[in-house]
C-alpha positions in Angstrom: -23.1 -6.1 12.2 -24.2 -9.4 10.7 -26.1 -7.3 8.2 -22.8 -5.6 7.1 -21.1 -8.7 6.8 -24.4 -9.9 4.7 -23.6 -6.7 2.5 -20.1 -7.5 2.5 -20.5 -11.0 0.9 -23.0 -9.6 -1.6 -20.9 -7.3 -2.9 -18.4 -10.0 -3.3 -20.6 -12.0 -4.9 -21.3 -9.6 -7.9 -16.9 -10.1 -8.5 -18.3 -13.0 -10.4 -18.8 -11.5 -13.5 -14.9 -10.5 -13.5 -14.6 -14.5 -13.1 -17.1 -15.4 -15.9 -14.6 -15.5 -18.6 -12.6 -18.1 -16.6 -15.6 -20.6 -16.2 -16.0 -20.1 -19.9 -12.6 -20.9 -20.8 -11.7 -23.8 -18.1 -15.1 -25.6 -19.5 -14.5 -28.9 -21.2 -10.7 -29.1 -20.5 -10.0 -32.4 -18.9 -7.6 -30.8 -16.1 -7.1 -27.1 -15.6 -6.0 -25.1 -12.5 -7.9 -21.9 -12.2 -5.5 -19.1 -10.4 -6.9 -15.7 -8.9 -3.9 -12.8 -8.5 -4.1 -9.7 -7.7 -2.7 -6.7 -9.7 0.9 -6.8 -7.4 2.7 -9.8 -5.6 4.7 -12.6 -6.8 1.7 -14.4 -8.7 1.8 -11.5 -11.5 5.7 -12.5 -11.7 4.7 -16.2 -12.2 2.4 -15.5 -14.9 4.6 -13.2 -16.7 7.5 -15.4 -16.8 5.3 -18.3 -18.4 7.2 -21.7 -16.8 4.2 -22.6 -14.8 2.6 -23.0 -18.5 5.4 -25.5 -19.2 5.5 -27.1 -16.1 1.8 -27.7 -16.0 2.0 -29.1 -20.3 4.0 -31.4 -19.2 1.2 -33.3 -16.8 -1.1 -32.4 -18.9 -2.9 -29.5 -17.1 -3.3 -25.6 -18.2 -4.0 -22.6 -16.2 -6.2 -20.0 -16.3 -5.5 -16.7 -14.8 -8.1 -14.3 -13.6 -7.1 -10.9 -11.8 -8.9 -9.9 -8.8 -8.9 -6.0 -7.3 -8.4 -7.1 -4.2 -8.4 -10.5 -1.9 -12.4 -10.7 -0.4 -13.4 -10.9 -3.9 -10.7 -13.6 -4.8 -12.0 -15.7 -2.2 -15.9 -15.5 -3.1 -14.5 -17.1 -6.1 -12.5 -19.7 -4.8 -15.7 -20.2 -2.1 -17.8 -20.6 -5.6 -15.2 -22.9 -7.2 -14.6 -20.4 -10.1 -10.9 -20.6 -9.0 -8.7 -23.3 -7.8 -5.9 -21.1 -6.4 -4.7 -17.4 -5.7 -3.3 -15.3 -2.5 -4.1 -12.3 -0.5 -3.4 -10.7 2.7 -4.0 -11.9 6.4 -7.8 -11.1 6.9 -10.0 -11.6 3.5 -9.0 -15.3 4.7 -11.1 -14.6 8.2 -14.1 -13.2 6.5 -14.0 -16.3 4.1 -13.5 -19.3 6.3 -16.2 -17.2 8.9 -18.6 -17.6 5.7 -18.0 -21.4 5.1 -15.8 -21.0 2.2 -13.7 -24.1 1.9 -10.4 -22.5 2.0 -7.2 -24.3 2.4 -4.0 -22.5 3.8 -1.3 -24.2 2.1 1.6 -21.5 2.0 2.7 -18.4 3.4 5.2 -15.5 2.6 7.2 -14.0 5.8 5.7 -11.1 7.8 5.8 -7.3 5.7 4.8 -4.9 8.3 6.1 -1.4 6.6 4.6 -3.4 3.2 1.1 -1.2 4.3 0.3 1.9 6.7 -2.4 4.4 7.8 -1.6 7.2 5.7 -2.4 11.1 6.5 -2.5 14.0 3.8 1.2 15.6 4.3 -0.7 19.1 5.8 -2.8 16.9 8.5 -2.9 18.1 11.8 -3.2 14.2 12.8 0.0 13.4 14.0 -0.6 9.6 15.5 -3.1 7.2 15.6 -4.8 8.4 19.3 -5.6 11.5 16.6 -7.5 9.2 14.5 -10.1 9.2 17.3 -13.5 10.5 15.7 -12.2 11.0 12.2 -12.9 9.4 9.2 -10.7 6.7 8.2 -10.6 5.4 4.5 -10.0 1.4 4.3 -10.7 -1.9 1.9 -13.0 -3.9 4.0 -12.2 -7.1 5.1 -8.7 -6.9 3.6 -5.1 -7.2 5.3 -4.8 -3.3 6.3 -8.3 -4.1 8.1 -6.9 -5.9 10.7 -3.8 -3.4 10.9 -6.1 -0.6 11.9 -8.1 -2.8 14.6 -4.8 -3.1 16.2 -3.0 0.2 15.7 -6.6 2.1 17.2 -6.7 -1.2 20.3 -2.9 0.3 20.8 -3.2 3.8 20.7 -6.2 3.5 23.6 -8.8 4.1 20.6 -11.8 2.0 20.6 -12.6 1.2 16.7 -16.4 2.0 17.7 -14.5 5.7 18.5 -13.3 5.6 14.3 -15.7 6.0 11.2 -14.6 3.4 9.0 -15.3 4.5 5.6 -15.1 1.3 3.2 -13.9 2.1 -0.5 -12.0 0.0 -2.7 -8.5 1.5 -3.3 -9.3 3.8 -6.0 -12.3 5.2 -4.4 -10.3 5.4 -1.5 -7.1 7.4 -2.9 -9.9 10.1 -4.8 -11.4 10.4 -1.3 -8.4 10.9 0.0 -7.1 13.0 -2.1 -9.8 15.6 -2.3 -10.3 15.5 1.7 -13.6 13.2 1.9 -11.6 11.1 4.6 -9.4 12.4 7.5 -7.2 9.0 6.9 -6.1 6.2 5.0 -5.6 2.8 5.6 -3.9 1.1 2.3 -1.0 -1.3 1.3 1.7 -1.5 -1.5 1.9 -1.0 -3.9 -0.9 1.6 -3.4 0.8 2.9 -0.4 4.2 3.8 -2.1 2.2 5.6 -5.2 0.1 7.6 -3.0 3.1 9.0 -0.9 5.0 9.9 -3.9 2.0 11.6 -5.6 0.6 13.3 -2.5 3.5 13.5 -0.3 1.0 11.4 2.0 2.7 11.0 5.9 2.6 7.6 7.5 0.6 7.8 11.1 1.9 4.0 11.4 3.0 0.7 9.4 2.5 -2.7 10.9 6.3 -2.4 13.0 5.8 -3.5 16.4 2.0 -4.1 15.8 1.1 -6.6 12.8 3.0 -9.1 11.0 1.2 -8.1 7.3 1.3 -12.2 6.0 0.5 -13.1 2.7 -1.5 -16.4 2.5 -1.6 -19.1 -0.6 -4.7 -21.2 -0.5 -6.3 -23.5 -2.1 -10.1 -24.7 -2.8 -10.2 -27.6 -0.5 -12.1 -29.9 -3.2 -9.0 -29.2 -5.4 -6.4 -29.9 -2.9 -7.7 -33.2 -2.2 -7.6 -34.2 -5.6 -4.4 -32.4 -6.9 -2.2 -31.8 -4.5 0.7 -32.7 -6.4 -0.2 -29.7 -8.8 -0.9 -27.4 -5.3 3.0 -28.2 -4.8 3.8 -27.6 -8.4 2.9 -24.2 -8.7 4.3 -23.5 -5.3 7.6 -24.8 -6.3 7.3 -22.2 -9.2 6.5 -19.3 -7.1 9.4 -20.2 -5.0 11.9 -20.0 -7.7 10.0 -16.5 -9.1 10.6 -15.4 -5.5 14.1 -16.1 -5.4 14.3 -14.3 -8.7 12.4 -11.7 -7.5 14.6 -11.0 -4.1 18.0 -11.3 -6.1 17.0 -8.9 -8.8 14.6 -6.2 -7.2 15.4 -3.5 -10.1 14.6 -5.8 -12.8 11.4 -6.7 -10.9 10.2 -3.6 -10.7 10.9 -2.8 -14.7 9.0 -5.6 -15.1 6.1 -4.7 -13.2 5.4 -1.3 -13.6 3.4 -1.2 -17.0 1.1 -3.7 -15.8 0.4 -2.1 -12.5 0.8 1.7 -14.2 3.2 3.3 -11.6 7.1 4.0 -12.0 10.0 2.0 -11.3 11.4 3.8 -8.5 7.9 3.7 -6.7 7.6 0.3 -7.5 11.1 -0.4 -5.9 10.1 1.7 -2.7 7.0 -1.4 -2.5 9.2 -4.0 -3.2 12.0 -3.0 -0.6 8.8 -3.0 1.7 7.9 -6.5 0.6 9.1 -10.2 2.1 10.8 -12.6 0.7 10.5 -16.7 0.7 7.5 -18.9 -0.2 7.0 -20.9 3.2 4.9 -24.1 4.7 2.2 -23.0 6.5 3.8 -23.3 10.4 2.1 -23.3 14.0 3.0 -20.3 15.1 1.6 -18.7 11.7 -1.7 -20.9 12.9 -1.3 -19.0 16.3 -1.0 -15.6 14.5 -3.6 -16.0 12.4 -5.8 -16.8 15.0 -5.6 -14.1 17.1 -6.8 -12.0 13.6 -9.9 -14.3 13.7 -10.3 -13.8 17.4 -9.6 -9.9 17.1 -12.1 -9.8 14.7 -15.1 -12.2 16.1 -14.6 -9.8 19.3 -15.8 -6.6 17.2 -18.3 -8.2 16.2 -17.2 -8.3 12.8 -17.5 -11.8 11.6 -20.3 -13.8 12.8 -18.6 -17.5 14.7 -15.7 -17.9 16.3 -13.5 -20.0 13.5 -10.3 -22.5 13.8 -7.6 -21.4 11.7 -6.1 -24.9 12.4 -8.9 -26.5 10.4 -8.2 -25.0 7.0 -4.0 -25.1 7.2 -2.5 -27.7 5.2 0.8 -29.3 5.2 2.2 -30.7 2.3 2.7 -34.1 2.0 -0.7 -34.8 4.2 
């Protein structure tokens, strides 16, 4: 297992060619923040709306974006300090801190459980998870829907030794899924919403009743320390985009869907799924997201036990 996590970090590691461009551009500006996003979520809304630029201008500091396929890469580049700041789900954080990365938790949006799901073709004689028992189940490993099939299988009287996890990225994953390589598949929005409208894909199970489905803003911890002021600043941004965002979900979606390449109305179907509210990191989101770490030390699937309480910030400390 500690050779697949070896693996896992490796293949991480060769994200930073997509995060080349940024070292290049950040290099000889006196004060730049360096944000990782992701192709969905409310950082894409920040950046297209542009007032972070202007907010950042005026204390002299720019930003540089760089786009991540998904969150373990993200965080090999904030553990490499080729980004200053970005989000993902509730485990690529696990795998990170587990691997020394010096991650800060520093916000955190409100649980999304139906916001991903293990998804069956739509002709699938698997009718619930306890089916999911020696089949071959399609997943991103190491992100967020990870830990949501650890728990679906530990509910449904499945050990996850009784599963074989196939590990694609989410492209890989639909073709797979599509042409019948894998019995199942274990994917978020806004992934999730475009596979069931293409494919007529059947949900098995979201995260209701069995995962929360956070998303996590962090920070590089060298960077907190010596800007947290701008740490606050772009949070303050993202909380206005959010409010935008919840208020206006139509326009959201019109806005998104030629970046991201899918329709409106299945964009809408992801954003309906999503959660609202850009929050402090609390205790009981501490307590949550340690019994991920735990979950996933107890497979055997990250190499210490780890203190989610060590990396979680609060502002103003």
């Amino acid at each position: 297992m500690t050779r697949l996590f070896r693996r896992w970090i490796a293949r991480a590691v060769l994200s930073l060619s997509i995060v080349a461009a940024t070292v290049s551009a950040s290099y000889g500006q006196e004060k730049v923040v360096r944000i990782g996003y992701q192709k969905y979520g409310k950082l894409v809304l920040l950046k297209s709306k542009g007032s972070l630029e202007e907010k950042l201008k005026a204390v002299g500091t720019k930003v540089v974006w760089t786009e991540f396929p998904s969150g373990p890469p993200l965080l090999e580049a904030l553990n490499v300090g080729a980004i200053d700041f970005g989000n993902t789900g509730e485990a690529p954080p696990i795998f990170a801190q587990a691997a020394g990365a010096p991650i800060q938790y520093v916000a955190y949006e409100p649980p999304a459980p139906k916001g991903e799901a293990i998804l069956v073709p739509k002709d699938s004689a698997i009718k619930s998870v306890a089916d999911l028992k020696g089949k071959k189940v399609a997943l991103n490993k190491g992100s967020n829907v990870h830990y949501l099939l650890v728990k679906a299988l530990e509910k449904a009287g499945v050990k996850y030794s009784e599963i074989e996890p196939v590990f694609l990225a989410p492209a890989d994953a639909r073709a797979a899924f599509e042409r019948g390589a894998v019995d199942a598949w274990v994917i978020w929005d806004p992934f999730q919403a475009a596979a069931e409208a293409a494919t007529g894909a059947r949900t098995v199970a979201d995260g209701t009743g069995i995962v929360a489905n956070y998303q996590f803003y962090f920070a590089s911890k060298k960077f907190l320390q010596a800007d947290p002021k701008i740490v606050e600043l772009v949070l303050a941004q993202l909380s206005e985009v959010d409010d935008w965002a919840k208020g206006d979900i139509h326009a959201v979606a019109e806005q998104l869907a030629p970046s991201i390449g899918l329709s409106v109305p299945v964009v809408e179907v992801a954003l309906k799924r999503q959660a609202y509210g850009i929050k402090p990191v609390t205790d009981a989101v501490v307590a949550d997201q340690q019994q991920v770490a735990d979950a996933f030390y107890a497979l055997g699937l990250i190499p210490k036990q780890i203190k989610i309480s060590d990396v979680a910030w609060r502002p103003g400390t």
